[in-house]
C-alpha positions as CSV (number, residue, x, y, z in Angstrom):
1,X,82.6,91.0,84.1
2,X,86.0,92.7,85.2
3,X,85.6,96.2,85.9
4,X,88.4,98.5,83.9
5,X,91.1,99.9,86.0
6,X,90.0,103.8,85.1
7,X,86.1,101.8,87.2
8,X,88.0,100.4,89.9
9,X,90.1,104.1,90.3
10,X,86.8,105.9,90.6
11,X,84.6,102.9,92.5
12,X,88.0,102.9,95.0
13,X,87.5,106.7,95.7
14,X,83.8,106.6,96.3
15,X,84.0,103.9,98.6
16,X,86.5,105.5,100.5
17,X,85.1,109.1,100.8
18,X,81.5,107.5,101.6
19,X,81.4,104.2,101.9
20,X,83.7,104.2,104.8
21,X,82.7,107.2,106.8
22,X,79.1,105.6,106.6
23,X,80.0,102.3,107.5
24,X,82.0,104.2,110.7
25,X,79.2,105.8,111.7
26,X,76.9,102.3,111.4
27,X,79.4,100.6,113.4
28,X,79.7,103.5,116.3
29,X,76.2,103.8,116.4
30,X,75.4,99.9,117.0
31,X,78.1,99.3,119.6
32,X,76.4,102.9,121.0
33,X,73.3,100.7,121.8
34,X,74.9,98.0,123.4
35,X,76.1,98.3,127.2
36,X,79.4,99.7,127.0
37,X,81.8,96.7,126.9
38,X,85.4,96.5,128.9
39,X,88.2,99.0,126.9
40,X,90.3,95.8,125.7
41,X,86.8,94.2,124.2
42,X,86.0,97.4,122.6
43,X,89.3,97.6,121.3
44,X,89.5,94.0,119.6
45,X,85.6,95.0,118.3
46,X,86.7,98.1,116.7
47,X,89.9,97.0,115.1
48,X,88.1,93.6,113.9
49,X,85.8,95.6,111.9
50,X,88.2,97.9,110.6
51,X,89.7,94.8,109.1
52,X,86.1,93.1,108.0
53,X,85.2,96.6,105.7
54,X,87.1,95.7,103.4
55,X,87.6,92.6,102.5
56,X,84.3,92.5,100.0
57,X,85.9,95.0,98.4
58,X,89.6,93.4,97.9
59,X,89.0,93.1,94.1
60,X,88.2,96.8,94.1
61,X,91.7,98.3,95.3
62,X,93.9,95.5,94.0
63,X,96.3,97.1,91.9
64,X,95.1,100.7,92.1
65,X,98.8,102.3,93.4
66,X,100.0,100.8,90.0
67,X,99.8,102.7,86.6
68,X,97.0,102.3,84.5
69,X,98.4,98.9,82.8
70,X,96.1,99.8,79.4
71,X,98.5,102.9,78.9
72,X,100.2,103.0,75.7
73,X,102.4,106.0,76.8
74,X,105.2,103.3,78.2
């Protein structure tokens, strides 16, 4: 089931103004508990994940900086 693109709009926005700030903290807070690794290690650790957040979520914000393609107003 495809979501509509008015869903993916709203789903897009939650994810970024939660989702994301919670899964920054998560991430922060488990590399907290480890020893603290080299600055270049932390580095590749931190922009790795960055990159992993969203890819489950690539469906989501494909096409969302486009206008709504079920507008009749063209």
């Amino acid at each position: 089931m495809a979501l509509s693109y008015k869903a993916r709009r709203r789903w897009s926005l939650v994810i970024l103004l939660v989702g994301l700030p919670l899964y920054v903290v998560a991430c922060v807070t488990v590399l907290g508990w480890l020893e603290r690794p080299p600055f270049w290690l932390e580095l590749v650790v931190y922009v790795v994940l960055g990159i992993v957040w969203a890819l489950p979520f690539k469906f989501v914000f494909q096409g969302i900086g486009q206008p709504d393609p079920d507008d009749d107003r063209s």
